[in-house]
CHARMM internal coordinates of N, CA and C (Angstrom, degrees):
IC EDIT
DIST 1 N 1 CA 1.4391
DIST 1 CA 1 C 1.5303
ANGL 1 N 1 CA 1 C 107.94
DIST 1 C 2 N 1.1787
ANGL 1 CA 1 C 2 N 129.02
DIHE 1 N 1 CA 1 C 2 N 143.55
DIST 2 N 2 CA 1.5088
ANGL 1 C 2 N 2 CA 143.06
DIHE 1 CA 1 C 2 N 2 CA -156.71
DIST 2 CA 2 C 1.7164
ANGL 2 N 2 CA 2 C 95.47
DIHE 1 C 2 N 2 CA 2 C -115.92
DIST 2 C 3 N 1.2247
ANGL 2 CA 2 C 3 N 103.31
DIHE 2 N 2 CA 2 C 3 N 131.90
DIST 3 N 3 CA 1.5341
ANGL 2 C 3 N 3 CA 106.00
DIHE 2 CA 2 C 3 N 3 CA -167.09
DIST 3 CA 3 C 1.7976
ANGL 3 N 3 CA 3 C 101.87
DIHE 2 C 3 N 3 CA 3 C -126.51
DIST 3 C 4 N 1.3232
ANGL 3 CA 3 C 4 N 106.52
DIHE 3 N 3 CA 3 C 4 N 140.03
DIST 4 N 4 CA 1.3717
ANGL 3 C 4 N 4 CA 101.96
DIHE 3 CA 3 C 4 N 4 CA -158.43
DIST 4 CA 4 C 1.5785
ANGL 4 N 4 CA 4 C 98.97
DIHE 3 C 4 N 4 CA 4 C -119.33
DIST 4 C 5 N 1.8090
ANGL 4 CA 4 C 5 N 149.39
DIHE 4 N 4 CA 4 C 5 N 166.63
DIST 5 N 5 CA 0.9913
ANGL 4 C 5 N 5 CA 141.07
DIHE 4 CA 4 C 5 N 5 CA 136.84
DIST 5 CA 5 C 1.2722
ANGL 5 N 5 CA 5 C 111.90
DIHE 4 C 5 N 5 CA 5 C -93.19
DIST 5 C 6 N 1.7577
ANGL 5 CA 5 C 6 N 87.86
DIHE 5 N 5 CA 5 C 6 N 176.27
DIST 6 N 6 CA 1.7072
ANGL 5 C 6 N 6 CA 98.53
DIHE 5 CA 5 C 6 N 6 CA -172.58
DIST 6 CA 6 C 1.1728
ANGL 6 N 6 CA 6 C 138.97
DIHE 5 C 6 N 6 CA 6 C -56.25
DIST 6 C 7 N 1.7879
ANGL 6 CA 6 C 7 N 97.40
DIHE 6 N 6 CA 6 C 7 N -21.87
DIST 7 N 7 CA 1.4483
ANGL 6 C 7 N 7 CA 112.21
DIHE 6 CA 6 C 7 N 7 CA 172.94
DIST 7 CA 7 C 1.4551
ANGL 7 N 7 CA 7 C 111.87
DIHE 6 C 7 N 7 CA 7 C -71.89
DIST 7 C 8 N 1.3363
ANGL 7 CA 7 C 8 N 116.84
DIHE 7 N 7 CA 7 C 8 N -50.57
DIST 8 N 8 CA 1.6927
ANGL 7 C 8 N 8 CA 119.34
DIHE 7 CA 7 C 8 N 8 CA -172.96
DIST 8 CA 8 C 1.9350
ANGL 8 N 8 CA 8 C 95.90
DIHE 7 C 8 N 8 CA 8 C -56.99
DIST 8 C 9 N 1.2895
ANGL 8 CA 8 C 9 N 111.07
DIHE 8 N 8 CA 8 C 9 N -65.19
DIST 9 N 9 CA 1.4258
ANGL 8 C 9 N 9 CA 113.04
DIHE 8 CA 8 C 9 N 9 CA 175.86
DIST 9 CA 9 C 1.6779
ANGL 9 N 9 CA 9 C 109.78
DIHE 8 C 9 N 9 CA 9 C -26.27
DIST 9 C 10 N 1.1684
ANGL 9 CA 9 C 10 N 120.77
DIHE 9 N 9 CA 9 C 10 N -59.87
DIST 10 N 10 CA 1.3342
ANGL 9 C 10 N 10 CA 128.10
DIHE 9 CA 9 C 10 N 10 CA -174.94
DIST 10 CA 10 C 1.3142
ANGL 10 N 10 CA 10 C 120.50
DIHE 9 C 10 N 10 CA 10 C -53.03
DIST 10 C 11 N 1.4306
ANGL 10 CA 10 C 11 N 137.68
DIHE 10 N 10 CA 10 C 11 N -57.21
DIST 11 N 11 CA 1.3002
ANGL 10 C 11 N 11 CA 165.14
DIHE 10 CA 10 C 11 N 11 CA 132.00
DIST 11 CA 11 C 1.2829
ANGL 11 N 11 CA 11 C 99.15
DIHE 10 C 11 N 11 CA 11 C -9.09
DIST 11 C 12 N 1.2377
ANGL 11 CA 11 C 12 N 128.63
DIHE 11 N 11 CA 11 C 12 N -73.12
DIST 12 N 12 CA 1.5152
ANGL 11 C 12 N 12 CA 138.12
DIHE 11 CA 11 C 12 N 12 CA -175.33
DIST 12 CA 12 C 1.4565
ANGL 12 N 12 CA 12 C 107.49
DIHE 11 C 12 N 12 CA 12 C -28.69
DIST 12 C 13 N 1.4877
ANGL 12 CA 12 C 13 N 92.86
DIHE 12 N 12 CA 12 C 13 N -73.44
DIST 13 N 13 CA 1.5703
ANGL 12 C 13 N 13 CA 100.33
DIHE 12 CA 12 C 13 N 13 CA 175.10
DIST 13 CA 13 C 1.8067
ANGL 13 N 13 CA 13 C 132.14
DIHE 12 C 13 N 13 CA 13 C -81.25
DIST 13 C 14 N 1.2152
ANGL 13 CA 13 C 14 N 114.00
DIHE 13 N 13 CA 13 C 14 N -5.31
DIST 14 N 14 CA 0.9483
ANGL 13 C 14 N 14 CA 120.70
DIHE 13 CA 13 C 14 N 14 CA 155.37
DIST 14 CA 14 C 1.5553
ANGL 14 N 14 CA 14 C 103.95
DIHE 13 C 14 N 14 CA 14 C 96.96
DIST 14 C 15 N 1.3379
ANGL 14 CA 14 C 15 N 110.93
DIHE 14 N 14 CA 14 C 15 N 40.85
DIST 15 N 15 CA 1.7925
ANGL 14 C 15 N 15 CA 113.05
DIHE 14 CA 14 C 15 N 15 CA 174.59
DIST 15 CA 15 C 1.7497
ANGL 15 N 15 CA 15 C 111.85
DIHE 14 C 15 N 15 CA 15 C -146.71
DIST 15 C 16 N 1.2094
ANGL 15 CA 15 C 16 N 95.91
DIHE 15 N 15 CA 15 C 16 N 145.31
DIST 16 N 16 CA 1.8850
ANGL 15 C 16 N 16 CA 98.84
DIHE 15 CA 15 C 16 N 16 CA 176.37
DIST 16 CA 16 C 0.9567
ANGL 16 N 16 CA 16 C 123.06
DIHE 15 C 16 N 16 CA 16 C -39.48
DIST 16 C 17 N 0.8526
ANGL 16 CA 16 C 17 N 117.10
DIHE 16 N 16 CA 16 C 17 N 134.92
DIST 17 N 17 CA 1.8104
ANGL 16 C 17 N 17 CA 136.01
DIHE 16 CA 16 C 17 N 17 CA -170.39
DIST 17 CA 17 C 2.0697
ANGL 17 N 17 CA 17 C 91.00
DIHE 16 C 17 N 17 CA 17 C -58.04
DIST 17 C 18 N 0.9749
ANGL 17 CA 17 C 18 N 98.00
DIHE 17 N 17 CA 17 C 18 N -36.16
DIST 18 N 18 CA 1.6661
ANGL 17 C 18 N 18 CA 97.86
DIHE 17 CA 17 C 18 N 18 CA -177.16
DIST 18 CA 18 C 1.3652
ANGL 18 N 18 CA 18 C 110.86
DIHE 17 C 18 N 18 CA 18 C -55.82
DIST 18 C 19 N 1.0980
ANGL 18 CA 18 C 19 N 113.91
DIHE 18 N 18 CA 18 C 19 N -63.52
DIST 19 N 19 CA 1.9375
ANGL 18 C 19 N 19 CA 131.34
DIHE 18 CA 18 C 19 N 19 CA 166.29
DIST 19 CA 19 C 1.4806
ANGL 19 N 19 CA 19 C 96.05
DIHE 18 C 19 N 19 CA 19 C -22.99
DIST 19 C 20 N 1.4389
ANGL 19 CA 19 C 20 N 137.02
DIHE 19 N 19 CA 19 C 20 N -49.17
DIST 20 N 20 CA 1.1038
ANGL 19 C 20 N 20 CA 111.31
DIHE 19 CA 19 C 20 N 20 CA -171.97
DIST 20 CA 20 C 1.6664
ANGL 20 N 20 CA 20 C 145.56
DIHE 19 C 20 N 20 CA 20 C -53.34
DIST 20 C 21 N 1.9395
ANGL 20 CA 20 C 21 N 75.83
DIHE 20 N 20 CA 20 C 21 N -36.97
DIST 21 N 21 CA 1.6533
ANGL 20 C 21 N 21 CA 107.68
DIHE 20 CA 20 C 21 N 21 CA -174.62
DIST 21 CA 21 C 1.7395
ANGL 21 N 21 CA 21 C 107.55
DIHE 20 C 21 N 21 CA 21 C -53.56
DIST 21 C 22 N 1.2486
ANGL 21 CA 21 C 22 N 106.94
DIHE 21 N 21 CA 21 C 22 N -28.12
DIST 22 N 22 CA 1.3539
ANGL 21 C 22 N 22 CA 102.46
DIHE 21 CA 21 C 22 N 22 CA 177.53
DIST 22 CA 22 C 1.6815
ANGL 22 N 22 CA 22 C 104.95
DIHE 21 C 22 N 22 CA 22 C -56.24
DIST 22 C 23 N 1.5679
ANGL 22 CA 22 C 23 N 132.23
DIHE 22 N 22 CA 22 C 23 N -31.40
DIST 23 N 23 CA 1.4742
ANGL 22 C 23 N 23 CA 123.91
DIHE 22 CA 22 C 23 N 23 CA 176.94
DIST 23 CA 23 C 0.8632
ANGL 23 N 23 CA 23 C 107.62
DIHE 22 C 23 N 23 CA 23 C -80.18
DIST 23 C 24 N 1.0744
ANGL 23 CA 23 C 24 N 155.77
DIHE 23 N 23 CA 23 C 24 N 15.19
DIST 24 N 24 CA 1.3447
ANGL 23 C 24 N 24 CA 147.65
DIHE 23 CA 23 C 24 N 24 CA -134.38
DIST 24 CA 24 C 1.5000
ANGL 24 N 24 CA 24 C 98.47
DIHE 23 C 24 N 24 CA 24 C -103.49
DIST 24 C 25 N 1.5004
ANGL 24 CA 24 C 25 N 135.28
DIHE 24 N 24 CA 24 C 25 N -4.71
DIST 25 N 25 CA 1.1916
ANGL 24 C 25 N 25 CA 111.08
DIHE 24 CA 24 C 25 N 25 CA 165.15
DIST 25 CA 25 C 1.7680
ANGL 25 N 25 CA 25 C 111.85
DIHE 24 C 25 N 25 CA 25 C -100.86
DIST 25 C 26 N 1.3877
ANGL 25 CA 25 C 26 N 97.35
DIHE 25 N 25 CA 25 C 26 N 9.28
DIST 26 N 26 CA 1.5519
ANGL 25 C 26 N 26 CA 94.94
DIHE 25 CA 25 C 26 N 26 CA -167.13
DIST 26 CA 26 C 1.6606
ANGL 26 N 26 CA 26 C 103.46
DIHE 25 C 26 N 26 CA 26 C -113.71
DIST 26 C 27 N 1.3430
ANGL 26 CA 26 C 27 N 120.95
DIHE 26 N 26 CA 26 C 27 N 6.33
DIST 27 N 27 CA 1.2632
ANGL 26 C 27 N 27 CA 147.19
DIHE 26 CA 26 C 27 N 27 CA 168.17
DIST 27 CA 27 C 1.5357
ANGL 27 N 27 CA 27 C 135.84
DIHE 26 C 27 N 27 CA 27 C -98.22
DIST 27 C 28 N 1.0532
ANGL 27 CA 27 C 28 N 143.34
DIHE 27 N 27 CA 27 C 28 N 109.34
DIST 28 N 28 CA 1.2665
ANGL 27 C 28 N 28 CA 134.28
DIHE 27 CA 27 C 28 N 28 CA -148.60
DIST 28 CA 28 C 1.9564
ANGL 28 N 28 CA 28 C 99.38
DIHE 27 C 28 N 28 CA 28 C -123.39
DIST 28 C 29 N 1.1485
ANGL 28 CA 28 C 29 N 93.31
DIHE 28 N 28 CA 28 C 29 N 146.10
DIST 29 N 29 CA 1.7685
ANGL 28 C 29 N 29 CA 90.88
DIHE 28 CA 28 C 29 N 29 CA 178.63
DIST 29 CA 29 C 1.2788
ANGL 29 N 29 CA 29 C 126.63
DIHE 28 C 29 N 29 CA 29 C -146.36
DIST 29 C 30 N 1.1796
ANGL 29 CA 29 C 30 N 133.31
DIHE 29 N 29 CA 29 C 30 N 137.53
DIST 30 N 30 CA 1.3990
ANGL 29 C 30 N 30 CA 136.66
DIHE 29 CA 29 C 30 N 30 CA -166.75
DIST 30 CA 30 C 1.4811
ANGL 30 N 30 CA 30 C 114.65
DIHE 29 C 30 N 30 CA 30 C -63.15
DIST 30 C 31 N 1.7392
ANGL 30 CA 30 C 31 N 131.27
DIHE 30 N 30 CA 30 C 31 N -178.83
DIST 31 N 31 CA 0.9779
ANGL 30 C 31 N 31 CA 108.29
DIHE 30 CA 30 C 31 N 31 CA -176.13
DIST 31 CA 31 C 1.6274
ANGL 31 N 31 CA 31 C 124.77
DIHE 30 C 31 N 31 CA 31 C -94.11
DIST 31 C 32 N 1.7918
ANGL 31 CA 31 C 32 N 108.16
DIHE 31 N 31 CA 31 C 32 N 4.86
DIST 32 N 32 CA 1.3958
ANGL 31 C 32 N 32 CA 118.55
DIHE 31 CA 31 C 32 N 32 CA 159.84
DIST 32 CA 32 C 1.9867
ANGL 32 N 32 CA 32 C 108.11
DIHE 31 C 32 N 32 CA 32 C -85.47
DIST 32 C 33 N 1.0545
ANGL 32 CA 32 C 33 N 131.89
DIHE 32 N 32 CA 32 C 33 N 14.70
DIST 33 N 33 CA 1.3724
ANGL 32 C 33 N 33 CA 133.60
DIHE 32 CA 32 C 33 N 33 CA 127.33
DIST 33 CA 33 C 2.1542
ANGL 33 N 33 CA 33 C 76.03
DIHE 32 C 33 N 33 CA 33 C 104.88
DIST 33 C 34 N 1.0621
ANGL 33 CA 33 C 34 N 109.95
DIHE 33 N 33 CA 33 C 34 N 50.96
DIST 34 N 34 CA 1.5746
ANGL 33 C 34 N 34 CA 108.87
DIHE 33 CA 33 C 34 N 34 CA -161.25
DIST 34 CA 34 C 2.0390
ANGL 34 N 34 CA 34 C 92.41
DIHE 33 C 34 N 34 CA 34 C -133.64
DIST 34 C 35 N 1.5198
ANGL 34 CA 34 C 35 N 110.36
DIHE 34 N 34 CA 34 C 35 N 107.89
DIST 35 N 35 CA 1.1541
ANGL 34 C 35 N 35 CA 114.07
DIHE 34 CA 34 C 35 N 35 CA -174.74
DIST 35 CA 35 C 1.9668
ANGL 35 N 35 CA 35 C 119.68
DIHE 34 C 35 N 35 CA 35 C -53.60
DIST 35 C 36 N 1.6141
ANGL 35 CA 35 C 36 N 106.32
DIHE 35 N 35 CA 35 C 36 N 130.30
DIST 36 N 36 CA 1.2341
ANGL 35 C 36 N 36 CA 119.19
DIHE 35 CA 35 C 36 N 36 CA -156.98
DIST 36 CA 36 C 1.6243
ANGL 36 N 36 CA 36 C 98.73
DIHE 35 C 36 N 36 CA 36 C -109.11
DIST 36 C 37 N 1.4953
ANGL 36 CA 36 C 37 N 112.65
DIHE 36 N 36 CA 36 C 37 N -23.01
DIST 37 N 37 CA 1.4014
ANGL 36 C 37 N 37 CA 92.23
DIHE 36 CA 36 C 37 N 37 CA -165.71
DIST 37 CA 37 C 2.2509
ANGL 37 N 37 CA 37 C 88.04
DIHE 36 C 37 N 37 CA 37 C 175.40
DIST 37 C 38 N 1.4914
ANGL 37 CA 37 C 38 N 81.06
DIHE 37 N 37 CA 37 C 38 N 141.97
DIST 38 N 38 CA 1.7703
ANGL 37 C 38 N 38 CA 85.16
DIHE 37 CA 37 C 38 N 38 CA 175.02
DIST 38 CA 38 C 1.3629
ANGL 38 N 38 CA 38 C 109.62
DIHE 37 C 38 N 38 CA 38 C -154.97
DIST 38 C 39 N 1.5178
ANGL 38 CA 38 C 39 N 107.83
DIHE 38 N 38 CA 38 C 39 N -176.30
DIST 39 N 39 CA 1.4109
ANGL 38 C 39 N 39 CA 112.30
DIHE 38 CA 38 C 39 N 39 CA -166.46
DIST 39 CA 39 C 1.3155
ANGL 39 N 39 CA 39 C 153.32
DIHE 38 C 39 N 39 CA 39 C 93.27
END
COOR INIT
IC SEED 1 N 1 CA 1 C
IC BUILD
């Protein structure tokens, strides 16, 4: 499984890395800050 951070995530879709923080409770992340699991 290919594990991505918030920055690559962000970029991908084309919005500030800030925008994310709003999920941030529905987002879970490893301890290199690299998304593990959501939803």
């Amino acid at each position: 499984m290919s594990r991505v951070t918030k920055s690559q995530l962000a970029d991908a879709v084309g919005v500030p890395e800030l925008d994310l923080d709003d999920a941030r409770p529905d987002i879970e992340y490893d301890d290199q800050g690299r998304i593990v699991e959501w939803g």
